[in-house]
N, C-alpha and C positions, 0 to 999 in steps of 0.2 A: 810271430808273423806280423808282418806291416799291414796298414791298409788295403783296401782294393785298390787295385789299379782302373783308373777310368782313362782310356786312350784309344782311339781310334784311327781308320786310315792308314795310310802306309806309318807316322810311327809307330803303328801297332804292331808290324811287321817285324821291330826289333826283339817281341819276345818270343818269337816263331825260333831265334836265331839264336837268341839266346837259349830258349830249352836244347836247340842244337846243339850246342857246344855242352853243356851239361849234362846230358845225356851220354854222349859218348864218351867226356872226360872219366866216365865211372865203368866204361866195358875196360874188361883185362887188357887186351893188348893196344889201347888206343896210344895212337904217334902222338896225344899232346893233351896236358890234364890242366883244365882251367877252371881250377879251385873257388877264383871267386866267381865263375858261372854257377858252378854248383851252390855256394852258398845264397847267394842273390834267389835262385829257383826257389830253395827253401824257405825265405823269409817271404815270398808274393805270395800276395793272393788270387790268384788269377787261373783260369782252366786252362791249363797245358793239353789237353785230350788230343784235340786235331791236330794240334803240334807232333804229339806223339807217333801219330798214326802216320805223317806223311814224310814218309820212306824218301819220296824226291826230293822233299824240298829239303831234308837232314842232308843227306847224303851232299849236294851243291853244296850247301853251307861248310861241311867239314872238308870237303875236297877245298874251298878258295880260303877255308881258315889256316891249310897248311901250306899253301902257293905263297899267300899275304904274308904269314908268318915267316916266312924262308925268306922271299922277298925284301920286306922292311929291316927283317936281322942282317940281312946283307947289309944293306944299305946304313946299317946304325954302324955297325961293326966297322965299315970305310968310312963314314963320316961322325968320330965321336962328340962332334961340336956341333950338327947338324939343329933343324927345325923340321920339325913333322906336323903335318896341319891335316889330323883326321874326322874329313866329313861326313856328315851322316853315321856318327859315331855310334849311337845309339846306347844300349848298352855294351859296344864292345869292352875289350879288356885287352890289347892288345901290349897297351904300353905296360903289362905286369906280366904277361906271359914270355914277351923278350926281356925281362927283368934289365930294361931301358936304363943307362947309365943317367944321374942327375945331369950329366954335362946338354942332355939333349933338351932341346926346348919341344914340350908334348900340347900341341893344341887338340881339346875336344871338342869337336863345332857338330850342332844341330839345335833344330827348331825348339823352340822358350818350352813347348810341353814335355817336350822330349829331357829337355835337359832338368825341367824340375823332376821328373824318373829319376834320371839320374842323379841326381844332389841326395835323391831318400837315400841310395843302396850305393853312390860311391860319390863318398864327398872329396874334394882332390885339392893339391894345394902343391906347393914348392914349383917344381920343374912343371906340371900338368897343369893345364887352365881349359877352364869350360868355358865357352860361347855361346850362347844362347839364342841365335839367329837365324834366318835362312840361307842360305848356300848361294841364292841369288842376290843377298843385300849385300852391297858394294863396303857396305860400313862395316863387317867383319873383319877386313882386311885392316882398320886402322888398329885392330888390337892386338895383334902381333907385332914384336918384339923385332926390331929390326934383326935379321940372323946374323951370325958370327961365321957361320958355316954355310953347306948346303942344306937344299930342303926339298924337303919329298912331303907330296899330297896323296891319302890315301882316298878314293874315291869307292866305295863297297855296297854294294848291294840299293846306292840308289838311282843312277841312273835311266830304269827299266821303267821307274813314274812318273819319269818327267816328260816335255816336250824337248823337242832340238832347240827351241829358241833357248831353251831354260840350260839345256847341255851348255850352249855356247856362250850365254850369259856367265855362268857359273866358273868356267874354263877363261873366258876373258878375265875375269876377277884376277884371279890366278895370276895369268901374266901380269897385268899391269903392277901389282903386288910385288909380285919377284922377278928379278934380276934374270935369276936364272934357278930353275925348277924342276925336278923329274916327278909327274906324276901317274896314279897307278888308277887306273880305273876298271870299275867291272862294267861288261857292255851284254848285252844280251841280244840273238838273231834274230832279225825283223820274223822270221818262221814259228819263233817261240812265241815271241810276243802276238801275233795273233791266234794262236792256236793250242799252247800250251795252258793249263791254269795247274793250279798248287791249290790242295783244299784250304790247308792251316790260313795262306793267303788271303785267298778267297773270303773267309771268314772274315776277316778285321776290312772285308770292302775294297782295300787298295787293289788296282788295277792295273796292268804292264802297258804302257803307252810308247814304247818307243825302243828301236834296238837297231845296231848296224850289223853289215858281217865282219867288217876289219876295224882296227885302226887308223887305215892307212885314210878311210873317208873324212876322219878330225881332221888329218891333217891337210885337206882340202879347204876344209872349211874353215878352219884358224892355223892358216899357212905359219903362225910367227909359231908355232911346232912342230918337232919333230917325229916322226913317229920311229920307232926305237924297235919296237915288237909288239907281236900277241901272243898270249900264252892261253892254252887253254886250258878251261876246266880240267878236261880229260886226264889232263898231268897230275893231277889233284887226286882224282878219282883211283889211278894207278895203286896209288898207298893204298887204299883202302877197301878194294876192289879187284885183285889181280889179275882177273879176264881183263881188264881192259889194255894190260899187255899186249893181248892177242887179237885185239881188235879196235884200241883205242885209233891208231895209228891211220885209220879210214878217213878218207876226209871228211864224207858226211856225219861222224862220230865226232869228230875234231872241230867240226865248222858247225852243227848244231849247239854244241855246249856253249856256256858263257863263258867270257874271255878278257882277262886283264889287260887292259891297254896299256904298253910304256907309253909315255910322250914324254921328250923334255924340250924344254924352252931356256936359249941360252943366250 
C-alpha cells in the first residue's frame, strides 16, 4: 500500500469515481472490468466508506462510464490518427480500457495535485502525456502536439464546479487551439445543482455550482459551435438498471439526469 492520500475539494472527487468504477468492475455481470481501478483501490490509503454507501452517486458514475466509453471508442475506431485531450482526467483510465491504438495522441490534463495522484499509481509515457494545469490556463494548449487527425475533448464530471465564465473560458481555449474539434461534455440540470447533494461528494467539500438543461444554450453562447446532441444519463442507466426501459423514456426522467453535450467546432 502507498502513502496516504492528502487531496481535497473537488480533486478529491476523483476517488469517489474511481472506487465507482472498481467496485462494479468485480460484480459478476458487469458491461465493463477496469482492472487498473481495481488495482489502484488496492494499493490507497484512503477511506472508501461513503463512497461505498452512495448508491447515486456509483450508479451516474457507471451509467456516463459506459456512454463515454461507447462514445470515445467510436470515435477512435473512425479516427485511428486522431488527438484526444481528456480534461479533468483525474484518475480515469479510459485510454486502457479502449485498449487505444499507439497511433492516437492521449492527452491527460488536470490540476499539478491532481496529477502528482496520478504520476504515484499511473506513470504514463509514449503515445499518453500528462498536463499538469488548470483547464482555464490558455498555456495548456501550447503542449499539444499539432494533430495529424481529428480530435476529440472529453470533458467528465467537471463542469458541475465550475462557474459559466470558467465553462466558457475553458471551451474558448478549445477553439482557438483547434482547427476543428468535437467535444463531449458532461452538464448537469440547474434543478440538480441546487437541490440535489451526493454524500461521498459532500464529504471531500466540493460543491455543484453550475448546470444547464441543453446543449443547445453553449451554443448561444459560443456561437463558433455547433451543438450536435445531448444524450442522456438515462441511456447509461438502461444497461444497468432495466426499469428504466420502462420509464426512462419520460422527459422529466430524461431532462433531470446529467447529460453529454456533443459540440463540434469546424
Amino acid at each position: 500500500m502507498m502513502g496516504k492520500i492528502q487531496i481535497h475539494g473537488v480533486p478529491e472527487t476523483m476517488l469517489q469515481t474511481l472506487y465507482a468504477r472498481a467496485a462494479y468492475s468485480q460484480k459478476k455481470n458487469a458491461k465493463f472490468h477496469d482492472d487498473r481501478a481495481v488495482e489502484i483501490v488496492s494499493r490507497m490509503d484512503y477511506d472508501f466508506s461513503l463512497a461505498g454507501k452512495d448508491a447515486m452517486m456509483s450508479k451516474g458514475v457507471i451509467a456516463r462510464t459506459l456512454l463515454l466509453d461507447r462514445m470515445a471508442g467510436d470515435f477512435i475506431r473512425k479516427n485511428p490518427k486522431s488527438t484526444v485531450v481528456n480534461i479533468a482526467c483525474g484518475l480515469d483510465t479510459r485510454v486502457y480500457r479502449l485498449n487505444t491504438p499507439p497511433s492516437v495522441r492521449w492527452y491527460n490534463l488536470d490540476l499539478p495535485e491532481t496529477i502528482e495522484v496520478r504520476r504515484r499509481f499511473l506513470p504514463e509515457n509514449g503515445n499518453i502525456t500528462m498536463i499538469a494545469k488548470s483547464a482555464m490556463d490558455e498555456s495548456w494548449a501550447d503542449e499539444i502536439e499539432e494533430p495529424e487527425g481529428r480530435v476529440m475533448v472529453i470533458i467528465e464530471g467537471l463542469s458541475m464546479y465550475l462557474s459559466e465564465q470558467d465553462v466558457r473560458q475553458m471551451l474558448s481555449i478549445i477553439s482557438r487551439r483547434f482547427e476543428r474539434a468535437e467535444v463531449i461534455m458532461e452538464v448537469m440540470n440547474p434543478w440538480v445543482v441546487k437541490n440535489v447533494k451526493e454524500k461521498s461528494i459532500e464529504k471531500t467539500r466540493a460543491k455543484f455550482t453550475w448546470g444547464i438543461k441543453s446543449g443547445k444554450e453553449l451554443q448561444h453562447i459560443l456561437p463558433e459551435y455547433t451543438w450536435v446532441r445531448d444524450v442522456s444519463l438515462a441511456e447509461g442507466m438502461k444497461t444497468i438498471m432495466p426499469v428504466y426501459y420502462l420509464f426512462g423514456w419520460i422527459p422529466a426522467v430524461k431532462n433531470i439526469s446529467n447529460k453529454l453535450v456533443v459540440l463540434r467546432k469546424e
